[in-house]
C-alpha positions as a printed NumPy array, in Angstrom:
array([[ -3.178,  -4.162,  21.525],
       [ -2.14 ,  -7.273,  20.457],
       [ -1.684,  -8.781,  17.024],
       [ -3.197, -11.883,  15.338],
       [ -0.685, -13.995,  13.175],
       [ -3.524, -14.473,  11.236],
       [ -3.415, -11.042,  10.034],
       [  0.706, -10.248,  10.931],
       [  3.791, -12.   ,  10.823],
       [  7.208, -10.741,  12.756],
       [  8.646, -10.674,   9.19 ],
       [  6.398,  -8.185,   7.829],
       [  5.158,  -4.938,   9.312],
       [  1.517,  -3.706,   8.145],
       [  0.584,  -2.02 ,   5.254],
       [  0.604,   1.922,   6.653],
       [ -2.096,   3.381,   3.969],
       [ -4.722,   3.167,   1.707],
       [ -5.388,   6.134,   0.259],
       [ -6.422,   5.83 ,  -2.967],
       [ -9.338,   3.116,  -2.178],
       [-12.261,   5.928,  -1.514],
       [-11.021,   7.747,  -5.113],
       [-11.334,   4.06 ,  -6.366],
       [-14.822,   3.506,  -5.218],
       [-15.877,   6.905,  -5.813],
       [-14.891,   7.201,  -9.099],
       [-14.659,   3.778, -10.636],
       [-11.249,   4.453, -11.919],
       [ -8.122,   2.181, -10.851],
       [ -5.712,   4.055, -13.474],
       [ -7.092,   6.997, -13.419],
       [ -2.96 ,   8.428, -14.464],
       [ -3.178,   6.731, -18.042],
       [ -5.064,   7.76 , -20.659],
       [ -5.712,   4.663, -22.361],
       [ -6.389,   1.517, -20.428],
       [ -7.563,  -0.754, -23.257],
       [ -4.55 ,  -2.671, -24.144],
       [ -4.303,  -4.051, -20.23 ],
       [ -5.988,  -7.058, -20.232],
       [ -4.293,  -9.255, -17.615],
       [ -3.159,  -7.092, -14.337],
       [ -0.804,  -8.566, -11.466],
       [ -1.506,  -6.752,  -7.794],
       [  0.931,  -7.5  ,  -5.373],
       [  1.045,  -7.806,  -1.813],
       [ -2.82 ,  -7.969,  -2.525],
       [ -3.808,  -8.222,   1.055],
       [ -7.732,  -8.608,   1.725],
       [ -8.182,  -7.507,  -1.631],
       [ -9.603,  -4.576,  -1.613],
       [ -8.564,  -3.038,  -4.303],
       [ -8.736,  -5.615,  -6.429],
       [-11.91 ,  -6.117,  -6.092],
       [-12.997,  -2.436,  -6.659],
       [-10.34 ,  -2.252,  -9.817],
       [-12.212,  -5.573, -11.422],
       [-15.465,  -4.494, -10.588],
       [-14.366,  -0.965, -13.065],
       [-13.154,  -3.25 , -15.447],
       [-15.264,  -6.234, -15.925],
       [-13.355,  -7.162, -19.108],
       [ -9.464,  -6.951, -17.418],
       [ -8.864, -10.246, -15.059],
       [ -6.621,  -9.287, -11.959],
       [ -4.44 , -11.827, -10.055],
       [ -3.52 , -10.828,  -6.437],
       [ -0.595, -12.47 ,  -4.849],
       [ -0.44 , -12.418,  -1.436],
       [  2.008, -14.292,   1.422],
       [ -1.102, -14.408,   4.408],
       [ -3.048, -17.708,   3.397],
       [ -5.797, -15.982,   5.232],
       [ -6.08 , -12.84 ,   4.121],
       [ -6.301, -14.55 ,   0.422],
       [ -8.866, -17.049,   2.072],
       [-10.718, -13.63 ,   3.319],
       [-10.366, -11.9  ,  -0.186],
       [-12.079, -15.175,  -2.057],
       [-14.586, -15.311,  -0.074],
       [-15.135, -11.375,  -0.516],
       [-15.104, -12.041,  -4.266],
       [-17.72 , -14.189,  -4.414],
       [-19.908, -12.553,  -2.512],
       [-19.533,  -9.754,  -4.59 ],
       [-19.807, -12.021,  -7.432],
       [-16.685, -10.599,  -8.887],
       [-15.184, -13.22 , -11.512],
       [-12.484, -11.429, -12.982],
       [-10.076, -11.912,  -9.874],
       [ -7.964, -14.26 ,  -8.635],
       [ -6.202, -14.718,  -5.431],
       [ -3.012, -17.204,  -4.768],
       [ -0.716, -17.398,  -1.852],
       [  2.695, -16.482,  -3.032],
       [  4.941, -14.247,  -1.052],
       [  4.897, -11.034,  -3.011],
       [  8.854, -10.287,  -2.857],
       [ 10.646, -13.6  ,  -3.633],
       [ 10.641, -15.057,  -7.013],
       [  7.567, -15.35 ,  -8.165],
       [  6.313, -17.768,  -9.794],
       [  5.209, -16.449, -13.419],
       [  6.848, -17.014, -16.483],
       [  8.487, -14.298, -18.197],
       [  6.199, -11.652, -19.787],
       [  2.769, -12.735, -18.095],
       [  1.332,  -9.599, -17.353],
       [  0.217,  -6.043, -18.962],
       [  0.102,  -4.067, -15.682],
       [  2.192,  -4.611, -12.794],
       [  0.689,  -2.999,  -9.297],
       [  2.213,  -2.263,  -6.659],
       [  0.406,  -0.083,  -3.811],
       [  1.797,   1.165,  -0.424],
       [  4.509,  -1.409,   0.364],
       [  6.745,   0.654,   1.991],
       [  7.604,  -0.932,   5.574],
       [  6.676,  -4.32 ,   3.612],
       [ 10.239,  -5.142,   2.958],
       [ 14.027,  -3.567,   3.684],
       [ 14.776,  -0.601,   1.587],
       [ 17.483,  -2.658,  -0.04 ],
       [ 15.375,  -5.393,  -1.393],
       [ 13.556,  -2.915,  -3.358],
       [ 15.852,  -2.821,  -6.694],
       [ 15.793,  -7.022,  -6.404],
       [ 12.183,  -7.434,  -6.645],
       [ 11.334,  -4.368,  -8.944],
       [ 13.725,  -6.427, -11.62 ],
       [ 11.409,  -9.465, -10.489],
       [  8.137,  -7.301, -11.353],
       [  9.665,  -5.866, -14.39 ],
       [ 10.406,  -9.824, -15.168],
       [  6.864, -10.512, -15.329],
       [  5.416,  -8.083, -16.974],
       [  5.088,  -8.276, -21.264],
       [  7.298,  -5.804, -23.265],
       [  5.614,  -2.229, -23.502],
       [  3.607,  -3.395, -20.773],
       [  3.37 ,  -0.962, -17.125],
       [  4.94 ,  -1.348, -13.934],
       [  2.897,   0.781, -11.429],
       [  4.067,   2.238,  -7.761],
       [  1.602,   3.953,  -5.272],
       [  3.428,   5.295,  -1.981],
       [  2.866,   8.218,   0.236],
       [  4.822,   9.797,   3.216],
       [  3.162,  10.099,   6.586],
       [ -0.143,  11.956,   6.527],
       [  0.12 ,  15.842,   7.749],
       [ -2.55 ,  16.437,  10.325],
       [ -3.561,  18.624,  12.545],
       [ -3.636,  15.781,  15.727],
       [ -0.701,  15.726,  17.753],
       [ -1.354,  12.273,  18.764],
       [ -1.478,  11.216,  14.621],
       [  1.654,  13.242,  14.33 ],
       [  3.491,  11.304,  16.681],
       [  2.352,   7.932,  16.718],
       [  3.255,   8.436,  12.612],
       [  6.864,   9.413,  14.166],
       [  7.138,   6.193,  15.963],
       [  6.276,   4.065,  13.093],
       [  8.863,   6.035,  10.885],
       [ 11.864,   5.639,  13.939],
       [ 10.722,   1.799,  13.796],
       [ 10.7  ,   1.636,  10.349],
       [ 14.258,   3.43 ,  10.048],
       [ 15.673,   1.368,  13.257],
       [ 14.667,  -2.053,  10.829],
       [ 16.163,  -0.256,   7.726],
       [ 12.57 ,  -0.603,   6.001],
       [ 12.431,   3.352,   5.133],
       [ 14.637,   4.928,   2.615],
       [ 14.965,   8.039,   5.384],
       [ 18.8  ,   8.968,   6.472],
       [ 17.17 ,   9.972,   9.582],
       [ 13.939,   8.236,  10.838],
       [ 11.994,  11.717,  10.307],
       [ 10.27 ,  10.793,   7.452],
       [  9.962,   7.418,   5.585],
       [ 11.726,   9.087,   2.389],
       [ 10.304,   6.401,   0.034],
       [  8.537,   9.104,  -2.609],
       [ 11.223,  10.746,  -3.993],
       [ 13.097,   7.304,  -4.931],
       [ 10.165,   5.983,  -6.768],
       [ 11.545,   6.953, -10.255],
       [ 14.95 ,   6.402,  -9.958],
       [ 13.653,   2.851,  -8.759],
       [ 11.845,   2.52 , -11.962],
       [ 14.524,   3.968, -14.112],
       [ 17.507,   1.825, -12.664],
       [ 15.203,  -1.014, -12.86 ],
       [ 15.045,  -0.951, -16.553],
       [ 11.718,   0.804, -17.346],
       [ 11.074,   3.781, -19.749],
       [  8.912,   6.169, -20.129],
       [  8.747,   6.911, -16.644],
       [  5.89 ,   9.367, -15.188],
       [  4.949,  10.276, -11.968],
       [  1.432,  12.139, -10.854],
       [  0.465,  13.423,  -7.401],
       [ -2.619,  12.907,  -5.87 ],
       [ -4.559,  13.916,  -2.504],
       [ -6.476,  12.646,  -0.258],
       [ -8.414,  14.706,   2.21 ],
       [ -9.689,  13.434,   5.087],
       [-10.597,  16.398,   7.792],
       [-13.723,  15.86 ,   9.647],
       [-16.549,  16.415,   7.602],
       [-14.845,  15.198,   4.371],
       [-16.799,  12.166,   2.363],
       [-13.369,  10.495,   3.036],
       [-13.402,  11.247,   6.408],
       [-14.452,   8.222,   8.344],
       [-13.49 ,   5.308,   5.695],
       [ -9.544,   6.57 ,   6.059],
       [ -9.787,   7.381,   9.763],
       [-10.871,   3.783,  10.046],
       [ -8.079,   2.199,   7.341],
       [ -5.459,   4.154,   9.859],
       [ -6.648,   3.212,  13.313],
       [ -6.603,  -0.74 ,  12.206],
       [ -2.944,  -0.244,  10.344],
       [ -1.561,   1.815,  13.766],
       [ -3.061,  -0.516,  15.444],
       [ -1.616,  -3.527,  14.004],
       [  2.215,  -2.336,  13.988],
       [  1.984,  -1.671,  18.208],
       [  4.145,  -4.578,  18.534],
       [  6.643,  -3.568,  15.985],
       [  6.86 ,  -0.335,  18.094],
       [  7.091,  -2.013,  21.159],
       [ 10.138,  -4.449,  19.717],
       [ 12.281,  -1.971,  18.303],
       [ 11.43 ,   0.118,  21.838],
       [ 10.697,   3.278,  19.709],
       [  8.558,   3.761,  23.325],
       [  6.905,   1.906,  26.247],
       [  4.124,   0.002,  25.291],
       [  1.8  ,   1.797,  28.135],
       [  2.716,   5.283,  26.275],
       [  2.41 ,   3.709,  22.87 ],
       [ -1.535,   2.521,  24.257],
       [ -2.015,   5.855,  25.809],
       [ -1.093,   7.763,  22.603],
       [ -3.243,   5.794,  20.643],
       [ -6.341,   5.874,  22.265],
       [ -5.743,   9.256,  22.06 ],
       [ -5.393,   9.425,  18.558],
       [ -8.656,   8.161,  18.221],
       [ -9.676,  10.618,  19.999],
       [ -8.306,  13.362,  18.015],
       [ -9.752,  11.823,  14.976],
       [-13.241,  12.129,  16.306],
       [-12.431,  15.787,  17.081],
       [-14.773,  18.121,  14.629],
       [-11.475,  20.14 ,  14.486],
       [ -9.394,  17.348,  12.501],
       [ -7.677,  17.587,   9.67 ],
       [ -5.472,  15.758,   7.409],
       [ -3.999,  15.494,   4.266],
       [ -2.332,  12.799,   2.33 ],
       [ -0.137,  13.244,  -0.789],
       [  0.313,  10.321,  -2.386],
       [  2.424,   9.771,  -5.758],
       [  2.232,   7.268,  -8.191],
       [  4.832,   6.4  , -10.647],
       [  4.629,   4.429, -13.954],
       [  6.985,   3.057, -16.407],
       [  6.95 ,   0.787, -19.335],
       [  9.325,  -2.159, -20.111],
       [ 11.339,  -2.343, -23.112]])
């Protein structure tokens, strides 16, 4: 398994999950936690990626126009293109790295997203760049985290190559876990919020399942083996294992996934505030 700086840098270790993309598609909702969507007009996604979702989010809202920023010059090259041949107009894709000072002015925005980062930065660069997000956004407008802890499965293999990634993550000081176990980031999503100035803060669970058989069975099983995937040399630096047990592991994760016995579950939570 090797990595494409095209799609990686050293600096910044995958995005882990996307679990809320086949509730997206399926049910045309990209807020589905607030009950009244009409006063967000202009929406900031960060760390956009390929642009997935905001494609999908633009394409439920024809009348909102969404702005992903995104460090990877060709993943926002890839999510243009994607646009257009959607013939999605409401979106907008720059190359701007996501957790440095961005370059809005004050107040620009009436939604602030910010989806599965986690591993994306160190834990203690989160307060900086929330203030940065909370910067941007218009008063009584929304600043929006998605995050999830590691999938529970019934695949041994899943299990542990989820274990690695949280031990790398923990050895880089990119989790919030004391431990390694877990990656801990959940629970500090409304503090986060709170201590970076936002009110009104709210917080709604949602699950994905993703057990053989399930609609969202082979879309997610596909988002994770290209995200494991990807971090195999992060593993392999911070020696979390040996790269020939890392490979073995994975291909049996596949595997596993395949199996008509799989399941898995993801909890993900999403927490919302408003600025003063």
């Amino acid at each position: 398994m090797t990595t494409s700086p095209q799609i990686q840098t050293e600096q910044n270790a995958q995005r882990l999950f996307n679990f809320d993309l086949p509730s997206l598609k399926k049910t045309g909702n990209a807020l589905p936690e607030l009950a009244d969507s009409s006063t967000i007009q202009r929406v900031l996604d960060i760390a956009s990626g390929s642009g997935e979702w905001v494609i999908m989010a633009a394409q439920a809202s024809p009348h909102t126009q969404i702005v992903g920023i995104e460090g990877n010059a060709q993943l926002v090259d890839h999510a243009r293109a994607l646009a257009q041949a959607q013939g999605v107009s409401n979106v907008s894709f720059t190359v701007m790295d996501p957790f440095q000072p961005l370059d809005f002015a004050d107040g620009s925005f009436d939604l602030v997203n910010v989806r599965f980062i986690v591993g994306l930065l160190p834990a203690e660069d989160w307060p900086k760049i929330l203030r940065e997000f909370v910067r941007v956004t218009r008063p009584g407008g929304i600043i929006r985290l998605t995050e999830n802890d590691l999938p529970i499965t019934s695949s041994s293999a899943y299990a542990n190559f989820g274990g690695l990634i949280s031990d790398a993550l923990h050895i880089t000081k990119r989790s919030f876990s004391p431990h390694g176990r877990l990656l801990s980031v959940t629970p500090t999503l409304k503090r986060l919020l709170q201590d970076a100035g936002c009110q009104n803060v709210h917080q709604q669970v949602y699950v994905t399942n993703y057990s053989a058989g399930m609609e969202e069975h082979e879309e997610v099983c596909q988002y994770a083996a290209r995200a494991y995937w990807l971090v195999e040399p992060m593993l392999v630096k911070t020696k979390v294992k040996e790269q020939p047990d890392i490979e073995q592991l994975y291909q049996q994760m596949l595997t596993e996934m395949q199996s008509p016995d799989f399941l898995a579950v993801a909890l993900y939570l999403t927490v919302w505030g408003t600025k003063a």
